[in-house]
N, C-alpha and C positions, 0 to 999 in steps of 0.2 A: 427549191431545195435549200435548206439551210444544215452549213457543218456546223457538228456541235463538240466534233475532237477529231483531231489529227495528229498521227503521234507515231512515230519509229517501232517498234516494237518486234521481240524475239518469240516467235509464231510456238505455241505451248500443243499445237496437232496440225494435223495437212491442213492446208488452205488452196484455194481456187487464185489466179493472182485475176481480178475484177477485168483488165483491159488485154491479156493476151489470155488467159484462160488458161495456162497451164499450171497443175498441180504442183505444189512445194510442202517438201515434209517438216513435220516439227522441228523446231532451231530456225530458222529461215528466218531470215533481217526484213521483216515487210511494212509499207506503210499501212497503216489502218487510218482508217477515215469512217469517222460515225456520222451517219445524215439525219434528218427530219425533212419527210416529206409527207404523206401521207401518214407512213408510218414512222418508224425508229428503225434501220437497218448499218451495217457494220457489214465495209468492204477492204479487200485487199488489197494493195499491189507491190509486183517485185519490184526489186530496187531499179531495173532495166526500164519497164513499163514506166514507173513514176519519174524517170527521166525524162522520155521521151514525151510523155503529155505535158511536165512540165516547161520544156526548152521548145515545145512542136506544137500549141495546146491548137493551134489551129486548124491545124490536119486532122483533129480528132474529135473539137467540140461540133454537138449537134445544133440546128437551128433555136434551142432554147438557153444556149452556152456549158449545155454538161455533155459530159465524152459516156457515150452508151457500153452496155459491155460488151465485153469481146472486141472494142474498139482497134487496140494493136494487131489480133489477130486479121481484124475484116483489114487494114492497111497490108498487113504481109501477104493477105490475096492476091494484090492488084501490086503488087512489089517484085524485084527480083530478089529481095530478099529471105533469107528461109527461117530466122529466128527475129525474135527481137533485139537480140545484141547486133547482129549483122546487121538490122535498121539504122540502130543508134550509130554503128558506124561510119554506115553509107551515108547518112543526112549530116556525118559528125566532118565530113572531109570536108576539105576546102575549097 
């Protein structure tokens, strides 16, 4: 997989966020990340998510170094955690 943009951007309809999968309405601060892999695909995520694979990337990435979707979500399974801010918290303490 190669990125061919990554970019902050103010979400112009609902979006999916790629790694916790919950729904976000138009206006919503998300990162967008354009791939090449097979294809050309364009993914989301909340500000929340892209912290935490950013600062955690190893709790998340897959045997081939990229984090699958629903990534955040399948971690909050096996969590006591119930959102992904209460993640970012819990891993955020000292």
């Amino acid at each position: 997989m190669k990125t061919l943009r990554f970019k902050r951007v103010k979400t112009r309809k609902e979006h999916q966020c790629f790694a916790c999968l919950r729904l976000f309405p138009p206006g919503t601060e998300m990162m967008m990340q354009t791939c090449a892999s097979n294809d050309i695909y364009t993914i989301y995520n909340c500000d929340t998510c892209d912290q935490l694979i950013t600062y955690y990337s190893d709790s998340f990435m897959d045997n081939e170094g990229l984090y699958p979707e629903g990534c955040v979500q399948e971690e909050l399974s096996q969590s006591s955690a119930e959102t992904p801010e209460a993640l970012l918290g819990l891993w955020n303490k000292p």
